[in-house]
C-alpha positions in Angstrom: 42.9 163.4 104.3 44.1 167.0 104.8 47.3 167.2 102.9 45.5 165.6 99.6 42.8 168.5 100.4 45.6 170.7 100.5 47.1 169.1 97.1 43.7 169.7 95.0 43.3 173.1 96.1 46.5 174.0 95.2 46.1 172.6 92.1 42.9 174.3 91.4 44.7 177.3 92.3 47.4 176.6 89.4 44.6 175.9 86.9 42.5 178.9 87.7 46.4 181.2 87.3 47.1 179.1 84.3 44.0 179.8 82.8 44.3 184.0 83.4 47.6 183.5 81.7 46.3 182.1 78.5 47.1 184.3 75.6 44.0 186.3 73.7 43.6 185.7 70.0 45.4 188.1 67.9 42.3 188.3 65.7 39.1 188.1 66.8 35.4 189.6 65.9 35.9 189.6 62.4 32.4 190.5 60.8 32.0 191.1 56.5 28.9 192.2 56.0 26.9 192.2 53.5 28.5 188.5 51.8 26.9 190.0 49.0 27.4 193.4 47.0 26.8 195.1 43.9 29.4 197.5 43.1 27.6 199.8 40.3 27.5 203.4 41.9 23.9 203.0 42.3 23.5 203.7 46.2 22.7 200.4 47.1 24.7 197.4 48.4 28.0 199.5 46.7 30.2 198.2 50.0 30.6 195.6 52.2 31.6 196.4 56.2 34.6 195.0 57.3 35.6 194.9 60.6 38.1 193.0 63.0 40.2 193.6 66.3 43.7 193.4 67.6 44.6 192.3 70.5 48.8 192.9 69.8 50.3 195.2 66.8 50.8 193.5 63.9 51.5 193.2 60.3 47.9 193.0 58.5 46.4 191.6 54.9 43.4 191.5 53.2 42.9 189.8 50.1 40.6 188.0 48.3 41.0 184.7 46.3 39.1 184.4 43.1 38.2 180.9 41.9 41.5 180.5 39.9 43.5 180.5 43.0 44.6 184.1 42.7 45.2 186.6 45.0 43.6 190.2 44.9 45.2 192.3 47.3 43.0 195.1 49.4 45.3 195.7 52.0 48.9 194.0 52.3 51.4 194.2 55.4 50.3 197.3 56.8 51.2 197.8 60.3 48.1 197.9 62.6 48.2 198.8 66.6 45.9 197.0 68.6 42.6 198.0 68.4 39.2 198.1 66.9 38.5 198.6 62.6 36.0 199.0 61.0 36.5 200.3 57.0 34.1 199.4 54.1 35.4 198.3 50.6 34.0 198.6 47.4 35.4 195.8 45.8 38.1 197.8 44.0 41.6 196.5 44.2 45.1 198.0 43.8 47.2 196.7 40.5 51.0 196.5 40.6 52.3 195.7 37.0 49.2 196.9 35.8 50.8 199.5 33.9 48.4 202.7 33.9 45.5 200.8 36.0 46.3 201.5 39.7 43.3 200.3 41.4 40.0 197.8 39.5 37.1 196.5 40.5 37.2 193.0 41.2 34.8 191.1 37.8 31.8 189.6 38.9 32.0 186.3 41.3 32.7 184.1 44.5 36.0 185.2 46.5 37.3 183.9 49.8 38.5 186.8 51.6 41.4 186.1 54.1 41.8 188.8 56.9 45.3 188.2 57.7 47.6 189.6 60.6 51.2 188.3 61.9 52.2 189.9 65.1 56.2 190.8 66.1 57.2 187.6 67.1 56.1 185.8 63.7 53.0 184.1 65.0 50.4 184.6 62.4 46.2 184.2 62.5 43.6 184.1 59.9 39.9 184.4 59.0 38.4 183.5 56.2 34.7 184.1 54.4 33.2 184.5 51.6 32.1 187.3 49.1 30.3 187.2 46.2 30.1 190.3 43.6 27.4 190.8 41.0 26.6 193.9 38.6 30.0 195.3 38.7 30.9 198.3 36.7 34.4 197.5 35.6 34.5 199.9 33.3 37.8 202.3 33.9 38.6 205.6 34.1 40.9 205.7 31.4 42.3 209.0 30.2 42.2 208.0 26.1 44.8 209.9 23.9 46.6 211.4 27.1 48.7 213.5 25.5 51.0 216.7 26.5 52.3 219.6 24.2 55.4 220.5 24.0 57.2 218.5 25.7 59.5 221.7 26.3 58.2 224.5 27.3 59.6 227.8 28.4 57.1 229.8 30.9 58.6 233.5 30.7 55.5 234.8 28.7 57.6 235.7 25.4 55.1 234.5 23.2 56.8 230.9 22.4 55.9 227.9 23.6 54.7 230.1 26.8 52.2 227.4 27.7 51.7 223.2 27.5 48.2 221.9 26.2 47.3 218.5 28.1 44.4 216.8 26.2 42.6 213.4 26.9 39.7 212.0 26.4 37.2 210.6 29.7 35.0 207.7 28.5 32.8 208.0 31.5 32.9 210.2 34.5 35.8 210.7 37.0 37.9 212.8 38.9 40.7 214.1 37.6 44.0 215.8 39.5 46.7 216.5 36.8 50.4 217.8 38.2 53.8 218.4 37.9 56.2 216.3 40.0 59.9 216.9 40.3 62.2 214.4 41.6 61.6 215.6 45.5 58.1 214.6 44.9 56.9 218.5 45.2 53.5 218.9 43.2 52.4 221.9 41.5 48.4 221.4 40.3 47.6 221.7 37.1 44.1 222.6 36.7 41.5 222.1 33.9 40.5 225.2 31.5 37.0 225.7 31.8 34.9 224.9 29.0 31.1 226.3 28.3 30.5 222.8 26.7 32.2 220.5 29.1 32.5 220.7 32.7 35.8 219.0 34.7 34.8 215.3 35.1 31.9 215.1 32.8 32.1 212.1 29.6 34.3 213.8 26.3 37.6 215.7 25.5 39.2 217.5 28.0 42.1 220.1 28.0 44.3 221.9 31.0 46.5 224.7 30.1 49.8 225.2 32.0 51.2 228.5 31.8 54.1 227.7 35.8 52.1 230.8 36.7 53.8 233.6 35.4 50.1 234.9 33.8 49.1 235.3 37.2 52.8 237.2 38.1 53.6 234.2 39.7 57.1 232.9 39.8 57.4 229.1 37.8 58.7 226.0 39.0 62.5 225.8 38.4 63.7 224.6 35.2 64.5 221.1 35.0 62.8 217.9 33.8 59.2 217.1 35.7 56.9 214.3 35.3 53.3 215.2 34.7 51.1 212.9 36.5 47.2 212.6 35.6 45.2 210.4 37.8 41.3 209.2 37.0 38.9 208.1 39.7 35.5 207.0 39.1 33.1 206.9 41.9 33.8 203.7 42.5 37.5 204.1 43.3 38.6 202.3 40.1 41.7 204.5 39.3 44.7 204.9 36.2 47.5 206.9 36.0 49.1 208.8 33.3 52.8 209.9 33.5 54.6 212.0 30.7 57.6 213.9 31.0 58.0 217.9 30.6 61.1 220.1 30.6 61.1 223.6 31.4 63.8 226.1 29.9 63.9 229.7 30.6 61.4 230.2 32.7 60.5 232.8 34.8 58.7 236.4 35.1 60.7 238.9 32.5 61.5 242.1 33.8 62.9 245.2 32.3 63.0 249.0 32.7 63.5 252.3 31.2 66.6 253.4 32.9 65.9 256.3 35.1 62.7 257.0 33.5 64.0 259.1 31.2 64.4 259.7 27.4 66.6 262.2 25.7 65.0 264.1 23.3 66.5 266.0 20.4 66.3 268.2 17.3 67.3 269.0 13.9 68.5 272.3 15.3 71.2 270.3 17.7 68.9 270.3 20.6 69.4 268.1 23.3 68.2 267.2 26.4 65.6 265.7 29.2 63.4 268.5 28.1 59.9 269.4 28.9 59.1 271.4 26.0 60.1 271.5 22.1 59.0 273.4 19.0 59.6 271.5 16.0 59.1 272.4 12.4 56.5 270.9 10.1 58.5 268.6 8.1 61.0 268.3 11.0 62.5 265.3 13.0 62.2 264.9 16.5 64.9 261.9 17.5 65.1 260.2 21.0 67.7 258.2 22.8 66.9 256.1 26.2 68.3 253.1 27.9 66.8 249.9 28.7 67.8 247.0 31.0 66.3 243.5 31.5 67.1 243.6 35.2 65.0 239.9 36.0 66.7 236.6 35.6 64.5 235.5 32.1 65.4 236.4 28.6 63.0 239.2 27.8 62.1 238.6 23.5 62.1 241.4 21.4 61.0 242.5 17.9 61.7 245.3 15.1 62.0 247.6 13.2 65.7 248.0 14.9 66.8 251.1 17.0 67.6 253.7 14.9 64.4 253.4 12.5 63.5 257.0 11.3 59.7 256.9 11.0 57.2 259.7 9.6 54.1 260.9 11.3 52.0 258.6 8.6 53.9 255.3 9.4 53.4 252.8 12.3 55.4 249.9 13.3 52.6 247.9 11.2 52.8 249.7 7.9 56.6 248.9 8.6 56.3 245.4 8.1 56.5 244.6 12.0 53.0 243.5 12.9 52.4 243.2 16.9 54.0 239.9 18.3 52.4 238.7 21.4 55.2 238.3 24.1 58.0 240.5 22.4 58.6 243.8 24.0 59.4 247.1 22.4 60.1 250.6 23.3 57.6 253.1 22.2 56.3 256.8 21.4 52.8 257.9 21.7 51.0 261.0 21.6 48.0 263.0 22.7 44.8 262.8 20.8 46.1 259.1 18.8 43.5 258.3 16.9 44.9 255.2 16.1 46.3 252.1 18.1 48.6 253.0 21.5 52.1 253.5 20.6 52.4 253.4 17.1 56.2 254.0 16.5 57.8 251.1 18.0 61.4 249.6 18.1 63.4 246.9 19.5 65.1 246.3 22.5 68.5 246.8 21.0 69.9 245.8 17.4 69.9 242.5 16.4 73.7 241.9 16.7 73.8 243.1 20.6 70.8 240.8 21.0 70.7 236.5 21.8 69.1 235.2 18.3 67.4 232.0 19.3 66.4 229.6 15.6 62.9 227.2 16.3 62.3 225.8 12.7 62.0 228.4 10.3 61.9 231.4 12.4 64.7 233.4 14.1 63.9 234.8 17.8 66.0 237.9 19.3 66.4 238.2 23.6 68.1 240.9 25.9 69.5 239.1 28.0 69.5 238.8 32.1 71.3 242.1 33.3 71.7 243.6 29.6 71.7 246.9 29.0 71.2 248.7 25.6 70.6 251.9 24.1 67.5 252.9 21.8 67.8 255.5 19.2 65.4 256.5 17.0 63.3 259.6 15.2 59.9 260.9 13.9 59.8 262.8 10.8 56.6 265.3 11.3 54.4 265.9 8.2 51.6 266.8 9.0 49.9 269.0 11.3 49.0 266.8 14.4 45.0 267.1 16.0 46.3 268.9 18.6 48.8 271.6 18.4 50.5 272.0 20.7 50.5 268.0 22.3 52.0 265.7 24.5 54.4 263.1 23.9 55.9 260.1 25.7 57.5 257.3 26.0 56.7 253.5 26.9 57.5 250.7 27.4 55.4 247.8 25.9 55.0 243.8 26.5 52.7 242.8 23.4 49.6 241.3 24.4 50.4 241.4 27.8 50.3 245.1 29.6 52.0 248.2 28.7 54.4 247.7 31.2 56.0 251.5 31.9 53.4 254.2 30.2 53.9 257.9 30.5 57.9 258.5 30.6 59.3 261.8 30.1 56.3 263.1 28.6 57.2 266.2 26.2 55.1 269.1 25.0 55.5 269.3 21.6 54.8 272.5 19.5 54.6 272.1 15.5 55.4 275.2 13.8 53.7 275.4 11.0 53.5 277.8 8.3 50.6 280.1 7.2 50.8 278.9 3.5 50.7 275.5 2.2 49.4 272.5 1.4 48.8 271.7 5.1 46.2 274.0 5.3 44.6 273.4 2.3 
């Protein structure tokens, strides 16, 4: 009797070894609760709680199958280390092939849900339930009459096509993220222009203005060919995309001096010279001549009258014909005691033929170029007896509806020598 004793221990002992040895499942505590949910934003039963373990990494799916058959993938082959989940879904699905719908809400209805996961060496385990969905607010995000103006657009603050207008309409709420993306996948944010009737998010038409930054002195992206990306999500998580594509040319912050700071200033008389003091007769011409350079790397746009304009002391650039252009810079003389607008004798970065002329439909633009140089002549014929006698006078330097960009240079104290009889002083 002993060795058969012996025998049925030992094979106790085998069972009890084999048993230890017996794998784990690779799923296992799979809970989905609620089996019922109303996804409508309202604050109750919006989710279900999903939760599951792994015992092994693995591949992992979760889908649900709608009464035709079909498959609606939540999750699908995602790598999973072994542990504990627990995440809660909304019923909102992603959408390859979709085209602009990303990510819907599943329509109201039974699924079986199918937790899926398929460890390294193939072997694959399931669990299955149901879900039903009722009161589901499938209506989308959409971003109606996305559209985005120009298409080219040349951020340098010149005044032309300076900035892009994206406008859409949001037939319920969402949030919105609107940006550039170049083909590294680098984002720059667009965001929305703030409206007194409209707040970001809220139902009706929205805009957001895209200036690359250079408003702000801020260098813009590089130019190139970008794709602007606008993505809606509703509080749900229901999500589309909008993708458009934008080129920008000749962008960048312009840049450009008085060279030196200083202005030669000159007389009728022969005169001539970086003076600090000139008498001039009534009726008399006071000419200049200074240097500018565009020393940044964007075309800086200019406007007239041309260098070498003679004006009197009762014209302005405007009475000229050359109304203010917002973006164009000019060189400019002002004087003590204006009582009129800031530098009213104005003239253009260098003559039109020394200048880049640029055609957009009917109208003809005219750029110094990058690391250009050019002179400025020009003169003011004085008829009149100025406010103050003697004044100042000085140069500038003038972006149009931007800043006056060099103010003050080579200021000049100007004596008009009038004559005891006349009609001046009459």
């Amino acid at each position: 009797m002993r060795p058969v004793s012996t025998f049925l221990i030992g094979l106790a002992l085998a069972a009890t070894v084999a048993a230890g040895c017996a794998p784990r499942p690779l799923l296992y505590d799979v809970v989905v609760s609620p089996d019922h949910i109303t996804p409508n934003a309202d604050g109750e039963a919006d989710v279900t709680r999903i939760a599951y373990k792994l015992s092994r990494n693995a591949n992992l799916s979760i889908y649900f199958v709608d009464e035709a058959g079909e498959r609606h993938y939540w999750r699908k082959d995602r790598r999973r280390s072994a542990g504990s989940y627990d995440v809660l879904f909304s019923g909102v699905v992603e959408t390859p092939g979709e085209g602009s719908v990303k990510a819907r809400l599943l329509p109201d209805g039974t699924y079986t849900w199918v937790i899926e996961a398929t460890d390294d060496s193939g072997h694959t385990e399931q669990a299955t339930g149901t879900l039903t969905i009722a009161d589901a607010d499938t209506s989308l995000p959409e971003l109606r009459g996305f559209s985005v103006s120009p298409q080219v657009f040349s951020p340098n603050r010149d005044g032309v096509d300076d900035h892009v207008t994206i406008t859409y309409f949001l037939p319920k709420p969402a949030t919105v993220r609107i940006y550039l993306e170049n083909e590294a996948g680098e984002k720059f944010f667009i965001p929305e222009k703030v409206s007194q009737k409209i707040k970001p998010g809220e139902v009706g038409v929205h805009q957001h203005d895209y200036e690359g930054g250079v408003d702000r002195g801020a260098v813009p992206p590089p130019d190139g060919t970008y794709t602007v990306v606008a993505i809606a999500e509703d509080k749900i998580g229901q999500r589309v995309e909008e993708r458009r594509t934008l080129t920008i040319q000749h962008g960048g912050v312009p840049r450009a001096d008085i060279i030196n700071a200083v202005v030669e200033y000159s007389t009728d008389e022969g005169l001539r010279g970086d003076f600090t003091s000139l008498t001039i007769p009534l009726g008399g011409t006071l000419y200049f001549t200074a240097t500018v350079e565009n020393y940044g790397d964007t075309p800086v746009r200019t406007t007239g009258p041309e260098p070498g304009t003679i004006y009197t002391s009762r014209q302005n650039f405007s009475s000229l014909g050359w109304h203010q252009s917002d973006g164009a810079w000019r060189f400019g003389i002002d004087f003590e005691e204006n009582p009129g607008y800031p530098y009213p004798f104005r003239w253009s970065l260098g003559r039109h033929d020394e200048l880049e002329a640029v055609v957009k439909g009917d109208d003809v633009f005219y750029y110094l170029m990058p690391g250009q140089r050019v002179t400025i002549t020009g003169a003011i014929q004085i008829l009149h007896e100025p406010p103050r006698n003697p004044f100042y006078l000085w140069a500038g330097l003038i972006h149009e509806g931007v800043e006056i960009v060099q103010h003050r240079v080579s200021p000049i104290l100007i004596t008009v020598d009038v004559p005891a009889e006349g009609p001046w002083n009459q």
